[in-house]
Structure formats: structure tokens, C-alpha cells
C-alpha positions as CSV (number, residue, x, y, z in Angstrom):
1,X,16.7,14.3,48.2
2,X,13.5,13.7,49.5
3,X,10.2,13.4,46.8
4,X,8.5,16.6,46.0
5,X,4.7,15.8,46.1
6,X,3.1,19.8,45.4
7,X,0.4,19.7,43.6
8,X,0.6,21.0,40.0
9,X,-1.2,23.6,38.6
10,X,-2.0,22.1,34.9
11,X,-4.2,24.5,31.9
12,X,-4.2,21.9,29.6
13,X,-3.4,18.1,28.4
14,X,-3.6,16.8,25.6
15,X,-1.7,15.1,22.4
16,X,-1.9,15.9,18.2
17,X,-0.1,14.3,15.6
18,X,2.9,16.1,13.0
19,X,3.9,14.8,9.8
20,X,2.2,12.0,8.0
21,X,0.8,11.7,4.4
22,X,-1.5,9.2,2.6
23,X,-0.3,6.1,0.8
24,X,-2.6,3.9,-0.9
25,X,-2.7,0.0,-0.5
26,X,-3.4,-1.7,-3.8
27,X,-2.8,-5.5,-5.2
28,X,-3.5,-7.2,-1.7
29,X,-6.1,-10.0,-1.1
30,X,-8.9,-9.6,0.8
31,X,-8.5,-11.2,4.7
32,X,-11.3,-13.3,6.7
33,X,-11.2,-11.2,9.9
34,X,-13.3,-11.5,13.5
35,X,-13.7,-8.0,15.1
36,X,-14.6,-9.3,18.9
37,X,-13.9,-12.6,20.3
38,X,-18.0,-14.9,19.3
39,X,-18.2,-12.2,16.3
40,X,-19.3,-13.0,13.2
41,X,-16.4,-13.8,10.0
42,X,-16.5,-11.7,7.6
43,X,-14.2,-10.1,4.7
44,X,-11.6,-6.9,5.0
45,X,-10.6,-5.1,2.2
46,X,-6.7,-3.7,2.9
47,X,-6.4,-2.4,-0.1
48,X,-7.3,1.7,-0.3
49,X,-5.4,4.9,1.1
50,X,-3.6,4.8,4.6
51,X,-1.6,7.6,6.9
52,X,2.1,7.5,7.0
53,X,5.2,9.2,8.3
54,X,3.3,10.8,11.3
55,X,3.9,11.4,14.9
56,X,2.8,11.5,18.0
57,X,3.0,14.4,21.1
58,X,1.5,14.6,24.2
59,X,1.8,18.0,25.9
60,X,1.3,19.1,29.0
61,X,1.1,22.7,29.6
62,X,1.3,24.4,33.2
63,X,-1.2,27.2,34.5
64,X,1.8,29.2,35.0
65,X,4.8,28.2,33.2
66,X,8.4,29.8,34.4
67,X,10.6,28.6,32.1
68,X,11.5,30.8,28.5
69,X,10.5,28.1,26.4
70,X,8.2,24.7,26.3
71,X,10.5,21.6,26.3
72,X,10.3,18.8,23.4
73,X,11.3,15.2,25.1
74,X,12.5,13.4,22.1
75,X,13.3,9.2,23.0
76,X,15.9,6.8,21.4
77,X,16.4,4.0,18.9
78,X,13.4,1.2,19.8
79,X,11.1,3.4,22.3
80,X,8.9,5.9,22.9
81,X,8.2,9.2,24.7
82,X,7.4,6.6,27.6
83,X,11.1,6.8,28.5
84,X,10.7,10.1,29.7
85,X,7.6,9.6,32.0
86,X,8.0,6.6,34.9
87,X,11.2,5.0,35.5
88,X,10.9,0.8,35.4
89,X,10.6,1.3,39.0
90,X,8.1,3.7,39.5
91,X,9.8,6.8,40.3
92,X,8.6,9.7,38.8
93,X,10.4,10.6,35.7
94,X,12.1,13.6,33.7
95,X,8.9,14.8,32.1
96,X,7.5,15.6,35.8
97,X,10.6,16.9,37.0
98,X,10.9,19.6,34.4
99,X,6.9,20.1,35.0
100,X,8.1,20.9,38.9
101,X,11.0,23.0,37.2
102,X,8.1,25.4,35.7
103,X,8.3,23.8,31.9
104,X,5.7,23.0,29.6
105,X,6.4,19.3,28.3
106,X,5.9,17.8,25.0
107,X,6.8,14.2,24.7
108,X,6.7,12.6,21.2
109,X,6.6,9.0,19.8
110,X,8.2,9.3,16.8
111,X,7.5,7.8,13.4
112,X,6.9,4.0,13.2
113,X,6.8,4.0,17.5
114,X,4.2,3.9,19.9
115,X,1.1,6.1,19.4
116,X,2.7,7.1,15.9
117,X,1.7,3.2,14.9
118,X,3.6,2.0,12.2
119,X,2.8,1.5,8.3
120,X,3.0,-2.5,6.1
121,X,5.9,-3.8,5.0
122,X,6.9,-4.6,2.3
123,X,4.5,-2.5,0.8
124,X,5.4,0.7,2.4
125,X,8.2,-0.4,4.2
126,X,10.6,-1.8,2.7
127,X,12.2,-4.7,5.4
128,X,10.5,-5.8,8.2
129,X,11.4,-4.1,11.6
130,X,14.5,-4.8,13.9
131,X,13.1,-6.4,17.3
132,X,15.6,-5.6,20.5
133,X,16.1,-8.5,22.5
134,X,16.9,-8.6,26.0
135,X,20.8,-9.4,25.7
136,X,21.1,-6.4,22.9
137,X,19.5,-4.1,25.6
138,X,21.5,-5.2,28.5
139,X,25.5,-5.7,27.2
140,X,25.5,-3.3,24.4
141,X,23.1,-0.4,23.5
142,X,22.4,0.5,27.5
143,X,25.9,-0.7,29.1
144,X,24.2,-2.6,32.4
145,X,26.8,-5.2,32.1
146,X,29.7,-6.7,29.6
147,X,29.7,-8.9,26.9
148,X,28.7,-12.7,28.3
149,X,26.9,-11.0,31.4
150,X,23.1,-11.6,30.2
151,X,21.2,-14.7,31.5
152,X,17.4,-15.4,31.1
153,X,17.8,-16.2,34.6
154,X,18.0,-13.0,36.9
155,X,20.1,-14.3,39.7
156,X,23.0,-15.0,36.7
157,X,23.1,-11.5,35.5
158,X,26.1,-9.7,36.2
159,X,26.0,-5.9,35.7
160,X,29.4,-3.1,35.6
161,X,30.5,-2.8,39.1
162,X,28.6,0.1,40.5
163,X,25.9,0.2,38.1
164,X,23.1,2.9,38.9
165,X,20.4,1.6,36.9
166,X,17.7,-0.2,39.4
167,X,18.4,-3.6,38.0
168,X,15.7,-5.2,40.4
169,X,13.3,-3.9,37.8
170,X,15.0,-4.4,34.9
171,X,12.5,-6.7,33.8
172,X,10.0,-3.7,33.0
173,X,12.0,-2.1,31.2
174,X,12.0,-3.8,27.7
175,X,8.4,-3.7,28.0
176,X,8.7,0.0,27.1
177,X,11.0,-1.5,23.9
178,X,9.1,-1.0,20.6
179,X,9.8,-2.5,16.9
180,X,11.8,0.0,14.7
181,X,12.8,0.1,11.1
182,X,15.4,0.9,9.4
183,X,14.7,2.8,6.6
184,X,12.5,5.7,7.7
185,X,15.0,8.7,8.8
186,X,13.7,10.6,6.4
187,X,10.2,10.8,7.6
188,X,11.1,10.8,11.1
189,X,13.3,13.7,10.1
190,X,10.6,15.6,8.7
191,X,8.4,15.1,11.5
192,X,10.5,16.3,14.0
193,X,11.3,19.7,12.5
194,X,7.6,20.0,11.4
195,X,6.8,20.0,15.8
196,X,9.5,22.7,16.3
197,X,6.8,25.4,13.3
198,X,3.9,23.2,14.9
199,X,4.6,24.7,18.4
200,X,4.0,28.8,18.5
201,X,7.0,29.8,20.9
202,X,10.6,28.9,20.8
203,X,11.2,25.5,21.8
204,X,14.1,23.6,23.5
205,X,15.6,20.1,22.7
206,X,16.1,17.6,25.2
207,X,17.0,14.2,23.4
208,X,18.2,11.0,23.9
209,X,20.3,8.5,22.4
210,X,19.0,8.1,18.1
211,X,17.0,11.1,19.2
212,X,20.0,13.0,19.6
213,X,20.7,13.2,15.7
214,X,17.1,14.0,15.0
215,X,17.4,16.8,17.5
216,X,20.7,18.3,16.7
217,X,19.6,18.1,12.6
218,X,16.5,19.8,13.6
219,X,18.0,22.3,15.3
220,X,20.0,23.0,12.0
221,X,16.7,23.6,10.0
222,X,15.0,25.5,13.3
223,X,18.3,27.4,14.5
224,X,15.8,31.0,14.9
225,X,13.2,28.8,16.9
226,X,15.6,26.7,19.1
227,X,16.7,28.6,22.3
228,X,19.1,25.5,23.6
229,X,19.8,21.6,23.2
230,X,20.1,19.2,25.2
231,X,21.6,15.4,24.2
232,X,22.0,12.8,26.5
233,X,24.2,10.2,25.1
234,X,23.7,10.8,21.6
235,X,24.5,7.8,19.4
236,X,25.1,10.1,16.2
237,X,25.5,13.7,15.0
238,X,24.8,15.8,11.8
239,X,28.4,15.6,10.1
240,X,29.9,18.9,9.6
241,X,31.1,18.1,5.7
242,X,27.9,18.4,4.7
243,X,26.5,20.8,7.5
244,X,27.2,24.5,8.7
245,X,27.3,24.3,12.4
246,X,28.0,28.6,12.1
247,X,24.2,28.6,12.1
248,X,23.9,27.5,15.5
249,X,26.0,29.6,16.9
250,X,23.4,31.2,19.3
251,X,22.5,28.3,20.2
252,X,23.6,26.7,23.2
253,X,24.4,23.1,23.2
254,X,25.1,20.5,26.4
255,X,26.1,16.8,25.8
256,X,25.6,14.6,28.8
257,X,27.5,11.1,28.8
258,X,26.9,8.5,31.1
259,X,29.6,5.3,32.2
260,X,31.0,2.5,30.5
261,X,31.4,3.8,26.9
262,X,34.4,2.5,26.3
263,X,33.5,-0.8,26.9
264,X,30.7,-1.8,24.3
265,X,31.4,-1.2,20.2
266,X,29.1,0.3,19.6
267,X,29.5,3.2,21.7
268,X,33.1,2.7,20.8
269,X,32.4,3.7,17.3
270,X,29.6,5.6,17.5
271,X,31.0,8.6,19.8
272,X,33.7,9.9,17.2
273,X,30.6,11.1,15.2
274,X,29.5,13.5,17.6
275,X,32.7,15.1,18.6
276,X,33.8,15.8,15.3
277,X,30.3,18.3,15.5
278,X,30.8,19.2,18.9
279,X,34.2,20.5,17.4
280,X,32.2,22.0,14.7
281,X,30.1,23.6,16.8
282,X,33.0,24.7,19.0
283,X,34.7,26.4,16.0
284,X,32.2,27.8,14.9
285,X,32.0,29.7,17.9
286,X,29.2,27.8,19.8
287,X,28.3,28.1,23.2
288,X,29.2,24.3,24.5
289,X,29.1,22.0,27.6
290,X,30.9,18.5,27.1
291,X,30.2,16.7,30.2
292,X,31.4,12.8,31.1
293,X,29.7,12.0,34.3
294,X,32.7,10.0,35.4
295,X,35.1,12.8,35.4
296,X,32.6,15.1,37.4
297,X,32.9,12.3,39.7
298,X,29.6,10.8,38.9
299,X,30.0,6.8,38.4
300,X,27.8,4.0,37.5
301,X,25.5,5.5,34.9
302,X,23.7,3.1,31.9
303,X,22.5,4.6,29.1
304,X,19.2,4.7,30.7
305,X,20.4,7.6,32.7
306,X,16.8,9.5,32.7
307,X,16.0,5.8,34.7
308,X,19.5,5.2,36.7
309,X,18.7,5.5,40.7
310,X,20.5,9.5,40.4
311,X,18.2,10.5,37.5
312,X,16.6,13.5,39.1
313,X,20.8,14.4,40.4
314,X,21.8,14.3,36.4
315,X,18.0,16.2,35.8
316,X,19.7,18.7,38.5
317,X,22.4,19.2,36.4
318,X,20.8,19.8,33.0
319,X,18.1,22.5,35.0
320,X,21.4,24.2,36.3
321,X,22.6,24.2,33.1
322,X,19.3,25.8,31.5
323,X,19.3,28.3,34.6
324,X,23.0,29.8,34.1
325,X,21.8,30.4,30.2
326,X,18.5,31.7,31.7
327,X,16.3,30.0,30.3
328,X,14.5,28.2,33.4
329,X,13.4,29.9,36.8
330,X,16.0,30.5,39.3
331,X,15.5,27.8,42.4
């Protein structure tokens, strides 16, 4: 499919934050400190009231938007909205593809990532934060290759057979890899549903990954503002003891899962999660799309689909999915 390079028609860019409170500092010595490199020394005070629990969206909004509602990108565990915008190697990503598709983007960094920054620990947080290596990224949490297949040397990586992610590059892709903590769902919580009452239209979900849990919970507290959601390999679910999936029931709901699932634990146990509330939502009498790319015929794909070397194919098929529910412009 060859590159669509038409110009855009953009109103506006920008970015605000959501969320977010003040904490004060108190008990903690003062710190020699040097501003600029040859400035002078002199003495910081961290003690005094700081900004918490917010996050961070950049929008950009078309002249002419076709599509019924603005989409919210929403990343995974240890990154930010940066997943969404250039794959490692350079290809444009989701958030201009849905732009093309006539949608209003908002991509978030969410609490603690990116832009959001991040608040002390162990004053306000309460461990210090979880750092992914290289090996985590490549044989378990995005399924390039199996257990033993990592090497700090590129030529001695082995990946799945058929892989689609653009290993070439892999080495730009844990620079997008951020520090996370583990503690903070609460306030990541609360920010996401606070963007869905930020934003003054309906909104649609398109998450990924830990993302995916944020998005289907916040559907749960936004089900009258929420016109559809979209998770792509979602590594956890609200669970249906504790949540009425009967609210969602005009609300559609796709799940898109990539390759190789069944051969990393984590996946392995972190999959029945979601299908007991995709069978919640089923019985409930929701309108929804279970979709493994393998058995559509559709091989090779890491967890980085949104950056596999087919990522605008699999965008295809979420926009075709949006379009039979009308809610994006006919092609």
C-alpha cells in the first residue's frame, strides 16, 4: 500500500494536563545544586508543595474532522503516548493514520510517564520505579523472540520465525521505554476518566496493552460518553465480580491480539483476565469483536503491533471496524 503524503488540514495543536493535586515536601535537607554547566553553587530548598497524579495530552484537532467522535490513544505498561506517533523505524504511526482517517487525536502520557513527569520516592511514592531492560522487552512483555533468544550483540538475537516487528531497528525502540511504578493505579485511574468529562464530545478508546484496563475501567465510569473501545492486546481487564458489564451494553467493544501469546507467561496468565470480561460483556448483551490475528490468517505480530511492518494493515482493520458501527467516514 503505497504512503499517503496529502497534506492535512489541522485547526489546532496543542496539549493540557488532567488530574494531579498538591503534595507537600517537608523533613528533607537542603541540596548544593549548579543550574548551568560554570554556574555558580548555591542551596535548594525541596521541601514545600509539589503537583502529583497528573497527566499529560496532546491533541491534534483537524479543520474538518469526519469521524463521530475524537479518539483518546492511551499507551502501555513503561511508555508513553510516543508509541502511537513514529514507529522505531520511521514510518508514520497510528496517531497519523487515524488523522488521514478524518479523527481528532488525543494522545496521553499517563501518570508517572513522559510529559506527566513523575513525583519522589519514598516520600510520595512509596518504592522506587521498575526499569525495563532490553531482555524483559524482547522475550517476554513484546514476544520478538523466546526465552534465551536476547543477546547484547544484535547479530545473536533470534526472533519467532516470521516476526513482523522491524527488528533492524529494534535498537530505538526501548529508547521510547520509560520508568514506571508500581503503586499508582489509582491516580492513573483517576486521570484517565477525568480526560473522557475533560473532553466536550463523546470520545472513543483505543488502548494498548496496561492501557487496556485503564480504558475498559474507564469506560465503566464514562459508559454515556464512550461511543466504542478499542484494546490491542490488553494485559488485564476490570473483573466482572466486582463490576457490571450490563452498563456497557451500548457500547461496542473490539479486542485485537497479535502472535506468539502462548509462548511467554506472562501473556499465558494474563489473557484469562480479559475473557472472563469479554464473556461478561458478551452476556450482558454487548456488542463484541474477538479477533486473534493468526486465525484471520495474519502471522508474525509482537506486541508492538501499532510498530510491526503491517501496522497500518491491522490500523485497516480497526477503521473497518469503526466504519461498520458508523462511527468513522466511509472510504
Amino acid at each position: 500500500m503505497p504512503e499517503d503524503t496529502s497534506v492535512l488540514s489541522i485547526a489546532e495543536i496543542g496539549s493540557f494536563f488532567v488530574g494531579g493535586r498538591m503534595s507537600r515536601l517537608e523533613g528533607l535537607p537542603q541540596r548544593e545544586r549548579v543550574s548551568t554547566p560554570g554556574g555558580p553553587v548555591y542551596f535548594s530548598d525541596p521541601n514545600g508543595e509539589i503537583m502529583i497524579g497528573q497527566m499529560y495530552v496532546q491533541f491534534v484537532r483537524l479543520a474538518k474532522p469526519l469521524a463521530a467522535a475524537p479518539l483518546l490513544m492511551r499507551h502501555g505498561g513503561g511508555m508513553t503516548g510516543a508509541s502511537w506517533e513514529t514507529t522505531p523505524d520511521g514510518r508514520p504511526g497510528w496517531q497519523m493514520f487515524f488523522l488521514r482517517a478524518g479523527f481528532d487525536i488525543y494522545v496521553s502520557d499517563a501518570v508517572e510517564r513522559g510529559r506527566a513527569s513523575w513525583a519522589p520516592y519514598p516520600q510520595i511514592y512509596a518504592e522506587a520505579p521498575y526499569f525495563r531492560t532490553a531482555k524483559e522487552a524482547w522475550e517476554e512483555a513484546f514476544r520478538f523472540g523466546p526465552e534465551g533468544s536476547w543477546h547484547p550483540d544484535a547479530a545473536l538475537r533470534r526472533t519467532h520465525p516470521g516476526l513482523r516487528f522491524p527488528i533492524e531497528s529494534f535498537d530505538a525502540f526501548p529508547c521510547q521505554c520509560v520508568p514506571r511504578w508500581g503503586g499508582n493505579d489509582v491516580l492513573t485511574q483517576h486521570a484517565y476518566d477525568a480526560l473522557i468529562q475533560r473532553i466536550e464530545s463523546d470520545v472513543i478508546l483505543l488502548t494498548h496493552s496496561q492501557g487496556g484496563n485503564f480504558g475498559l475501567t474507564a469506560a465503566m465510569s464514562n459508559p454515556d460518553r464512550v461511543r466504542a473501545v478499542v484494546s490491542l492486546d490488553p494485559s488485564g481487564a476490570p473483573d466482572p465480580s466486582h463490576q457490571d458489564a450490563g452498563k456497557l451494553r451500548g457500547v461496542p467493544h473490539l479486542f485485537l491480539w497479535g502472535d506468539f501469546l502462548d509462548k511467554h507467561t506472562f501473556w499465558v496468565h494474563s489473557r484469562p483476565a480479559v475473557e472472563r470480561w469479554r464473556d461478561s460483556l458478551i452476556s450482558a448483551g454487548c456488542d463484541v469483536t474477538w479477533l486473534d490475528l493468526p486465525s484471520l490468517g495474519i502471522c508474525g505480530n509482537s506486541h508492538a503491533m501499532m510498530a510491526d511492518d503491517n501496522s497500518d494493515a491491522l490500523a485497516g482493520i480497526v477503521l473497518d471496524w469503526l466504519r461498520q458501527r458508523g462511527l468513522a467516514a466511509r472510504a
